[in-house]
C-alpha positions in Angstrom: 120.7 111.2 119.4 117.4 110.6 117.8 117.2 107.0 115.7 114.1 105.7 114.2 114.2 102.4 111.8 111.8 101.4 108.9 112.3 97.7 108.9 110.5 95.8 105.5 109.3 92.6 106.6 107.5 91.1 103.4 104.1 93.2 102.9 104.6 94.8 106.3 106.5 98.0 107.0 107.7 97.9 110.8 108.6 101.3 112.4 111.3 100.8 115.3 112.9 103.3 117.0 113.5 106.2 119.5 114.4 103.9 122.7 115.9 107.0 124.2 112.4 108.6 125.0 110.8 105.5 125.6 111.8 106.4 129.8 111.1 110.6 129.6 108.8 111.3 126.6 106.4 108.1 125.9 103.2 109.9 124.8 105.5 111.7 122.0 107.0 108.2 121.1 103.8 107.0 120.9 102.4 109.9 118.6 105.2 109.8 116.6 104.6 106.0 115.6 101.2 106.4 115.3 101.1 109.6 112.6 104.0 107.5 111.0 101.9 104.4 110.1 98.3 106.4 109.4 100.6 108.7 107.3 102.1 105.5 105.4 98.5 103.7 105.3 96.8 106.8 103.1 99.8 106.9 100.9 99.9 103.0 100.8 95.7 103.1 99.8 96.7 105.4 96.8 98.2 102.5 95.5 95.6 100.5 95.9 93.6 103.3 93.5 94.6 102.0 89.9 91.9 101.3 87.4 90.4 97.9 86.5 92.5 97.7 83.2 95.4 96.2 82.8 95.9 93.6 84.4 99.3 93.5 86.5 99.7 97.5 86.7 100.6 99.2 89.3 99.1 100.8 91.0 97.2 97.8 91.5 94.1 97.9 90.2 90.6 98.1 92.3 88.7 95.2 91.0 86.9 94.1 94.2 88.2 96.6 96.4 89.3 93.9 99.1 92.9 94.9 99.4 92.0 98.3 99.8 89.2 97.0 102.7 91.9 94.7 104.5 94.6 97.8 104.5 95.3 98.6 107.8 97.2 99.9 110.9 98.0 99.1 114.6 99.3 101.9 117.0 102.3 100.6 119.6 101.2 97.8 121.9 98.1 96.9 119.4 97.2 94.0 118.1 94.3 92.3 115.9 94.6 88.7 114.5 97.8 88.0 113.8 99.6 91.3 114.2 101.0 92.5 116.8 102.8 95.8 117.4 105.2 95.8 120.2 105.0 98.7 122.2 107.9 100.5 119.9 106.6 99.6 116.8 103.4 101.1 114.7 102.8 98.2 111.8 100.7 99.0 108.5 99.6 95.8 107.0 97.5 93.5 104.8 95.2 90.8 105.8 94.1 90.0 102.5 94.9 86.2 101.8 96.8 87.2 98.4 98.2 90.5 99.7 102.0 89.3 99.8 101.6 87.7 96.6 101.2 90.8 95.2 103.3 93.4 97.1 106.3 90.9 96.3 105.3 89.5 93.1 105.1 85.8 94.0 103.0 83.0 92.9 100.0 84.1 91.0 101.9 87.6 91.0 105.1 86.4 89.4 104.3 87.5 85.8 103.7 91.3 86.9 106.3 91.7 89.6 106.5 93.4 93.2 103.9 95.7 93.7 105.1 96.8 96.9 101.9 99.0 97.6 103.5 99.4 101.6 107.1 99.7 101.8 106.1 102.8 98.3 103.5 104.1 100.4 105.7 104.2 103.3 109.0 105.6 101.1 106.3 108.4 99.9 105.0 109.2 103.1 108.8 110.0 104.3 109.8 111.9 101.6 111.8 114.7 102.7 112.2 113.0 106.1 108.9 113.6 107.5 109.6 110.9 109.7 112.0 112.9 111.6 109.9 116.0 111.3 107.2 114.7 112.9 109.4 113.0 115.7 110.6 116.2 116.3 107.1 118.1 116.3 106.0 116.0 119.2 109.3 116.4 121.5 108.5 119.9 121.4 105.3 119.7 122.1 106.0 117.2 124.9 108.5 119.3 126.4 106.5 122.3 126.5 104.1 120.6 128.4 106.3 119.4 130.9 107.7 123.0 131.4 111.1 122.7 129.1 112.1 125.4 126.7 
């Protein structure tokens, strides 16, 4: 049985899972994680997209266009600065200075509310469980290329 975990760890969105292929399939593991966080960065950029007025909305609003800049994504086994993917886990994340403040409303933030820009952009992305589409998608392939039908 196939098991993949989102795990929300403040502004980040961790994706853990299929251990079982880990051993026979680790190039489809490996693809799988990686489509799952560029897939949950674009959706997580769109809302980064609002405009400049109001303040506070959501999606949050581009006024220097340094969230948007410091959006990013590490495929299993990456890492850059502080993050660090381990090698079952593709992270999308924020290294703006402010960028937890906003995704959960702290501090500065606490008037407005959680703007949780990653775990939405993630919960978009796997509408309709694409997740598990796409897990699937590269089993197959993997298996035809190892000769399984």
């Amino acid at each position: 049985m196939l098991t993949i975990n989102a795990a929300l760890a403040g502004d980040k969105v961790v994706l853990r899972g299929l251990r079982e292929l880990q051993r026979d399939m680790p190039k489809a593991l490996q693809r799988t994680l990686t489509r799952a966080a560029i897939g949950t960065h674009r959706e997580a950029f769109d809302f980064l997209g609002g405009a400049k007025e109001p303040s506070g909305a959501y999606p949050v609003p581009i006024v220097t266009g340094h969230l948007r800049r410091l959006l990013n994504w590490l495929k299993p086994g990456a890492s850059k600065g502080e993050f660090r993917a381990g090698p079952l886990e593709s992270i999308v994340y924020n290294s703006a200075e402010y960028s937890e403040t906003i995704h959960e409303g702290h501090g500065s933030s606490t008037k407005y509310g959680a703007r949780p820009y990653i775990t939405d952009g993630f919960e978009r992305f796997n509408r309709g469980n694409r997740l598990a589409k796409i897990a699937g998608e590269e089993i197959e392939a993997e298996a035809r290329k190892k000769g399984f039908k």
